[in-house]
N, CA, C and O atoms as a Tinker XYZ file with bonds, in Angstrom:
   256  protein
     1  N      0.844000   -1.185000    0.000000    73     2
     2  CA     0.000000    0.000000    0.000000    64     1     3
     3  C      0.884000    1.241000    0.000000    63     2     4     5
     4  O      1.654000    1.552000    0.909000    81     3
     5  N      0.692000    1.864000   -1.057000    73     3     6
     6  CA     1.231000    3.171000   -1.278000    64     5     7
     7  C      0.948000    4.481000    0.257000    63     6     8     9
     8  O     -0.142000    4.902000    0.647000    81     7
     9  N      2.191000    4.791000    0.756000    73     7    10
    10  CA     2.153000    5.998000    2.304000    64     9    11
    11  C      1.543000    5.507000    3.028000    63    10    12    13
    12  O      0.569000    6.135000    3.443000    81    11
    13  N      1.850000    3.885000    3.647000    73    11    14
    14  CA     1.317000    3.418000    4.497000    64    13    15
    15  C      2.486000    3.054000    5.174000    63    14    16    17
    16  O      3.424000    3.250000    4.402000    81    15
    17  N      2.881000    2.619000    6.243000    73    15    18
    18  CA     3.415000    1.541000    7.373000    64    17    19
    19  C      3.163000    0.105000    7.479000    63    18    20    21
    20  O      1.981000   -0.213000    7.612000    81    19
    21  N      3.880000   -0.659000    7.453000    73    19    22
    22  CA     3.334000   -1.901000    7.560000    64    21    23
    23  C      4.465000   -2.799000    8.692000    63    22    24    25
    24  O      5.695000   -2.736000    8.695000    81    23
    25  N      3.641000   -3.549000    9.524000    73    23    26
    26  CA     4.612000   -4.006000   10.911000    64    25    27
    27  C      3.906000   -5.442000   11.128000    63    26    28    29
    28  O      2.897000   -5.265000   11.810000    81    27
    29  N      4.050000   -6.582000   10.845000    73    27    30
    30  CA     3.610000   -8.012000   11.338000    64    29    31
    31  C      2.364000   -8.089000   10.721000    63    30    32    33
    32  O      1.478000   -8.796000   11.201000    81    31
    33  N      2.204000   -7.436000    9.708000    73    31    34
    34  CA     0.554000   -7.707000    8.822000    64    33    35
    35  C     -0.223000   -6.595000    9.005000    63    34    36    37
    36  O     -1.236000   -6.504000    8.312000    81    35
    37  N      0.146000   -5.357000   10.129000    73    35    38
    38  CA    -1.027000   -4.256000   10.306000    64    37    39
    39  C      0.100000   -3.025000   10.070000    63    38    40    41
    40  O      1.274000   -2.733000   10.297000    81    39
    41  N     -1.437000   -2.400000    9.291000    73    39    42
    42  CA    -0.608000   -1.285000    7.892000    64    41    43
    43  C     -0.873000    0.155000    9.420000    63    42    44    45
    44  O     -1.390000   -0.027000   10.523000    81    43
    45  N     -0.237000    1.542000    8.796000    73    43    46
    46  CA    -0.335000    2.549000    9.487000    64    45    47
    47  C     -0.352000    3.560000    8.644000    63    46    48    49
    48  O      0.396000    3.728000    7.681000    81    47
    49  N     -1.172000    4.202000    8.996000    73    47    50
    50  CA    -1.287000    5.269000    7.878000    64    49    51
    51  C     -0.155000    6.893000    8.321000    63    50    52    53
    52  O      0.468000    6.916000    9.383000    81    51
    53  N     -0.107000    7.792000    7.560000    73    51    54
    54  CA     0.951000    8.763000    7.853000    64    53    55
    55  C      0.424000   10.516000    7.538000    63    54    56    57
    56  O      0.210000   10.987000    6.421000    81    55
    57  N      0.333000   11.077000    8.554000    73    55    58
    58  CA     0.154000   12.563000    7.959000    64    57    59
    59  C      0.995000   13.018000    8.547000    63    58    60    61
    60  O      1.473000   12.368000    9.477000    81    59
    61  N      1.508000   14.339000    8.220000    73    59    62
    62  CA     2.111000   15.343000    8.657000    64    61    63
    63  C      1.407000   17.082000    9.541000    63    62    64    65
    64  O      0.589000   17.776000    8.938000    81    63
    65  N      1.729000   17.323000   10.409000    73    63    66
    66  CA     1.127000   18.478000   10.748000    64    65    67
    67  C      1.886000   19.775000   10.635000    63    66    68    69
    68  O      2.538000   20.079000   11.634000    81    67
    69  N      1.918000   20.445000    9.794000    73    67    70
    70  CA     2.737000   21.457000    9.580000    64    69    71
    71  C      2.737000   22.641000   10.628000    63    70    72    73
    72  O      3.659000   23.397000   10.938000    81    71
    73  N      1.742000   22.596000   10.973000    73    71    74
    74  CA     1.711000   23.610000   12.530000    64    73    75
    75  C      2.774000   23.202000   13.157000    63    74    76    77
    76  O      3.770000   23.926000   13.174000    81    75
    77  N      2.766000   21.807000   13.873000    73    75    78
    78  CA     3.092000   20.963000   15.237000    64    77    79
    79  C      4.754000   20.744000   15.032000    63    78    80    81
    80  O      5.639000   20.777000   15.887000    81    79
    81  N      4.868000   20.449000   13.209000    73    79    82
    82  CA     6.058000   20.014000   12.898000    64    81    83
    83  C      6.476000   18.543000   13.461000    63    82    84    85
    84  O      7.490000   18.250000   14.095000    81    83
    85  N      5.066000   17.442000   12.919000    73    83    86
    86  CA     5.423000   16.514000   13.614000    64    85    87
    87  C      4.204000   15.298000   12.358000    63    86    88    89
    88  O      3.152000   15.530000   11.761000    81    87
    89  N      5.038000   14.147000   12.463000    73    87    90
    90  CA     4.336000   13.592000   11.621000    64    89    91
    91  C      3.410000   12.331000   12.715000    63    90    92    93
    92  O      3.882000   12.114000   13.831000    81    91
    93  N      2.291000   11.685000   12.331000    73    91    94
    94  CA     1.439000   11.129000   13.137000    64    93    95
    95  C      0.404000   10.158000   12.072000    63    94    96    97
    96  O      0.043000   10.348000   10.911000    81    95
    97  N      0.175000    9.247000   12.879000    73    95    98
    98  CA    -1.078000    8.082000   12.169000    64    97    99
    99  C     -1.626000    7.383000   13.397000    63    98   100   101
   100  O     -1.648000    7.517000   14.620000    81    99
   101  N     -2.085000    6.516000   12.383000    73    99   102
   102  CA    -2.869000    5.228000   13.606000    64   101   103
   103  C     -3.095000    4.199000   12.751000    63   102   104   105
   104  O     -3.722000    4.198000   11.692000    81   103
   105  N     -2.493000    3.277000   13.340000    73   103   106
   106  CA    -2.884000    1.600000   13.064000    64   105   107
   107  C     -4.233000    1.439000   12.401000    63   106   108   109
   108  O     -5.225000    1.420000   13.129000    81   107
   109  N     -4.385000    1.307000   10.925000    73   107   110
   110  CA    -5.706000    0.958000   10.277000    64   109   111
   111  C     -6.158000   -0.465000   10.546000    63   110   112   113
   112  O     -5.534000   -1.434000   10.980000    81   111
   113  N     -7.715000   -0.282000   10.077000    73   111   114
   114  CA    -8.317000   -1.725000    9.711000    64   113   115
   115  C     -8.272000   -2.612000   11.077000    63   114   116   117
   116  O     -7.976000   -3.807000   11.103000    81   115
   117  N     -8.523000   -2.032000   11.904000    73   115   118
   118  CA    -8.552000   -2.740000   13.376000    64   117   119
   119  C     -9.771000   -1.698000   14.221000    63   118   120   121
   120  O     -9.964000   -0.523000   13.908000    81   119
   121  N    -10.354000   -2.274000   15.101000    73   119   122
   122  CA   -11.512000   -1.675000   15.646000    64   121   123
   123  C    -11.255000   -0.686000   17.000000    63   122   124   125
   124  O    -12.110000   -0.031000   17.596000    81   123
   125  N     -9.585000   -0.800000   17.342000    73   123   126
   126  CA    -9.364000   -0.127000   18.477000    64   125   127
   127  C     -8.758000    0.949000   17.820000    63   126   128   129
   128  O     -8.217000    0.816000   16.723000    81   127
   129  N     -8.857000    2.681000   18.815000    73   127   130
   130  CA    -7.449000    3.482000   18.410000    64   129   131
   131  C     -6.291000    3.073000   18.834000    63   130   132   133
   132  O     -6.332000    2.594000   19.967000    81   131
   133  N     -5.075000    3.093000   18.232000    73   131   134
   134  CA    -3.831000    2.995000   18.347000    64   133   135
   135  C     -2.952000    4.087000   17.170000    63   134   136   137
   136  O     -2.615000    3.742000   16.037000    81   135
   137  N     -2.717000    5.413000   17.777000    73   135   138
   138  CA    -1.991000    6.438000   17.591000    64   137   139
   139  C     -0.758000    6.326000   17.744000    63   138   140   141
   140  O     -0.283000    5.653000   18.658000    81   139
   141  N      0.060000    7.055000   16.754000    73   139   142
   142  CA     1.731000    6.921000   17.327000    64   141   143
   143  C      2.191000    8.533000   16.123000    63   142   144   145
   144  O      1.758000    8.831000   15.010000    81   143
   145  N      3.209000    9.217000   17.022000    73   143   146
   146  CA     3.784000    9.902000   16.352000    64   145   147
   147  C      5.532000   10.128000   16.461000    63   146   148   149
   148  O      6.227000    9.752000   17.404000    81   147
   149  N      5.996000   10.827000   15.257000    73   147   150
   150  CA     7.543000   11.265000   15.296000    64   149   151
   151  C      7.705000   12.458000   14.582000    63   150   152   153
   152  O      6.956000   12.866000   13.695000    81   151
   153  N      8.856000   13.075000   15.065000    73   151   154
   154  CA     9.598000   13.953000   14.401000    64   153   155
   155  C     10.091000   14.166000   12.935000    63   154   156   157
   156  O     10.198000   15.219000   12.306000    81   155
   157  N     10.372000   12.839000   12.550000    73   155   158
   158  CA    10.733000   12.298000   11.170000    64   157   159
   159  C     10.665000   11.099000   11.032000    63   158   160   161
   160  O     10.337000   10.416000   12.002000    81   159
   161  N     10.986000   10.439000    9.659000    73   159   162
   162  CA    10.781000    9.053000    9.235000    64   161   163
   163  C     10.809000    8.326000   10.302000    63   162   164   165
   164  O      9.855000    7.683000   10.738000    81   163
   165  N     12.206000    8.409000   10.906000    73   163   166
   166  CA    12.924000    7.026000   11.427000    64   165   167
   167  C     11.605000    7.179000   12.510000    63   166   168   169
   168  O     10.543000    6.557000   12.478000    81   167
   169  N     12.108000    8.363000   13.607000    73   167   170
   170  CA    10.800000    7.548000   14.465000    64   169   171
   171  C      9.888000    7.723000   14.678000    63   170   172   173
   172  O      9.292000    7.817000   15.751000    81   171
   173  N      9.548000    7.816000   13.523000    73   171   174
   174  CA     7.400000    7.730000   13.158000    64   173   175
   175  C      7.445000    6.354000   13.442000    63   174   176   177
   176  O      6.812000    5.873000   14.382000    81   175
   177  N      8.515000    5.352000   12.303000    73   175   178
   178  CA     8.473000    4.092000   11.867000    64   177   179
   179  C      8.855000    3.224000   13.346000    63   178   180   181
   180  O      8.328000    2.154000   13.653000    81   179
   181  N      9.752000    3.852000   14.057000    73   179   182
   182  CA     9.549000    3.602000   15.262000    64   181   183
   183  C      8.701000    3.263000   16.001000    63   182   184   185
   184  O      8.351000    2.115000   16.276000    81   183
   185  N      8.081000    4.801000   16.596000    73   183   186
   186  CA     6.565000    4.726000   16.951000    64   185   187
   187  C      5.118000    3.663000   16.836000    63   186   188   189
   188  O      4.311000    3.108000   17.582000    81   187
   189  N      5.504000    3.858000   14.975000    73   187   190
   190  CA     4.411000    2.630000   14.805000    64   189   191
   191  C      4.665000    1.348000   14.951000    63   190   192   193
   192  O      3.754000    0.563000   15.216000    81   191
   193  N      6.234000    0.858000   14.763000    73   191   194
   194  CA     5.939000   -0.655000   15.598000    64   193   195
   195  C      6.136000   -0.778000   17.085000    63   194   196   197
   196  O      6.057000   -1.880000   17.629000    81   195
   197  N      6.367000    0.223000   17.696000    73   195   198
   198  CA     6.680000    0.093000   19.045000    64   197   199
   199  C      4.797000    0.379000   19.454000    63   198   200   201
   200  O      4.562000    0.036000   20.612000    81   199
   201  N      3.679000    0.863000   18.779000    73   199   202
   202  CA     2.387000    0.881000   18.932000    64   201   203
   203  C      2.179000   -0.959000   18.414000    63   202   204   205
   204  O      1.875000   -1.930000   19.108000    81   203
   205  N      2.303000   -0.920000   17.831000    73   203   206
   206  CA     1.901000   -2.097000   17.110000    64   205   207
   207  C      2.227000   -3.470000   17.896000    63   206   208   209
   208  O      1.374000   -4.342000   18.063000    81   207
   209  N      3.696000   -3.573000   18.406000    73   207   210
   210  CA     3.466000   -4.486000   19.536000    64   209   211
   211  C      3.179000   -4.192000   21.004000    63   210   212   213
   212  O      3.589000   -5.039000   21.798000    81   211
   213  N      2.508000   -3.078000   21.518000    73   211   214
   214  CA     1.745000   -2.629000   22.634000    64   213   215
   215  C      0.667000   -3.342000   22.296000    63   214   216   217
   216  O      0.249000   -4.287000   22.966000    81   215
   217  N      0.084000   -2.871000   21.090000    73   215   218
   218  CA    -1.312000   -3.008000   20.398000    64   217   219
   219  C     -1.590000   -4.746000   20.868000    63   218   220   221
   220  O     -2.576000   -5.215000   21.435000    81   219
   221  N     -0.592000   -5.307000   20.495000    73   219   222
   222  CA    -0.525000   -7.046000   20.274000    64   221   223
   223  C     -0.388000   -7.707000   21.709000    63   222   224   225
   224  O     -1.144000   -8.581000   22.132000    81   223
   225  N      0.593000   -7.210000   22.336000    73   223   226
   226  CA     0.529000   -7.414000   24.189000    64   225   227
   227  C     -0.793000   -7.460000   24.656000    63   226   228   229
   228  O     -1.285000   -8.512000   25.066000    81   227
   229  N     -1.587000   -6.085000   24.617000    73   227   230
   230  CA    -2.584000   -5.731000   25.125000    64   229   231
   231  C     -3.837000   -6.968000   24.564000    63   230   232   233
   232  O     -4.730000   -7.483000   25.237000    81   231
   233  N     -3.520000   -7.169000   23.206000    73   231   234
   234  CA    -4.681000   -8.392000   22.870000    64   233   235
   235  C     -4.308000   -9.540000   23.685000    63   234   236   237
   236  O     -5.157000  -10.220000   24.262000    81   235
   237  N     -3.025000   -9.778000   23.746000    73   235   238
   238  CA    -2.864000  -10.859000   24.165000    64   237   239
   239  C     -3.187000  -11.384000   25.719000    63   238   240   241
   240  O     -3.418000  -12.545000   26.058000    81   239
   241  N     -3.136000  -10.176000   26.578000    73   239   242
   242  CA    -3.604000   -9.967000   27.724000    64   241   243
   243  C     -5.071000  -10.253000   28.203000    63   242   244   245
   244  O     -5.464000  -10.983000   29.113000    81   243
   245  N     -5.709000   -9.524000   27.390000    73   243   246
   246  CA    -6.856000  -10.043000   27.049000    64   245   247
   247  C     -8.059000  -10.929000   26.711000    63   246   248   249
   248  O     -9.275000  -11.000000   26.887000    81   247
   249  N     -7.095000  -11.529000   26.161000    73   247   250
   250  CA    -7.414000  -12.999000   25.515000    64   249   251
   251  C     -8.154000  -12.632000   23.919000    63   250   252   253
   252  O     -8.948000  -13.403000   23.381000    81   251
   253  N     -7.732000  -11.361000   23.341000    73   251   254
   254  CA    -8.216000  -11.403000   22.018000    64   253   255
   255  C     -7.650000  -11.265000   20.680000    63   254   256
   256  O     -8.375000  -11.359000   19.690000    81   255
């Protein structure tokens, strides 16, 4: 998928805020929010897998 993120099968989408000077998404195609932001590439891409296995803990905790 074209300006997406992708981390263990779940994609992330990417905007930029030109006010904030900070780029930001959230974990698509899943029914919970899971937000993550960075300064630049590296740790947006950061961000989103370091969300992404929170995201996966937390199911797993769960039992879902």
């Amino acid at each position: 998928m074209k300006d997406m993120l992708s981390c263990k099968g779940y994609f992330g989408s990417i905007h930029y805020n030109q006010k904030d000077r900070v780029f930001y998404g959230k974990v698509e195609f899943i029914r919970a929010l899971v937000s993550y932001e960075g300064r630049d590439g590296e740790t947006l891409e950061a961000a989103f897998s370091e969300a992404v296995e929170d995201y996966l803990a937390t199911c797993a905790e769960h039992g879902t």
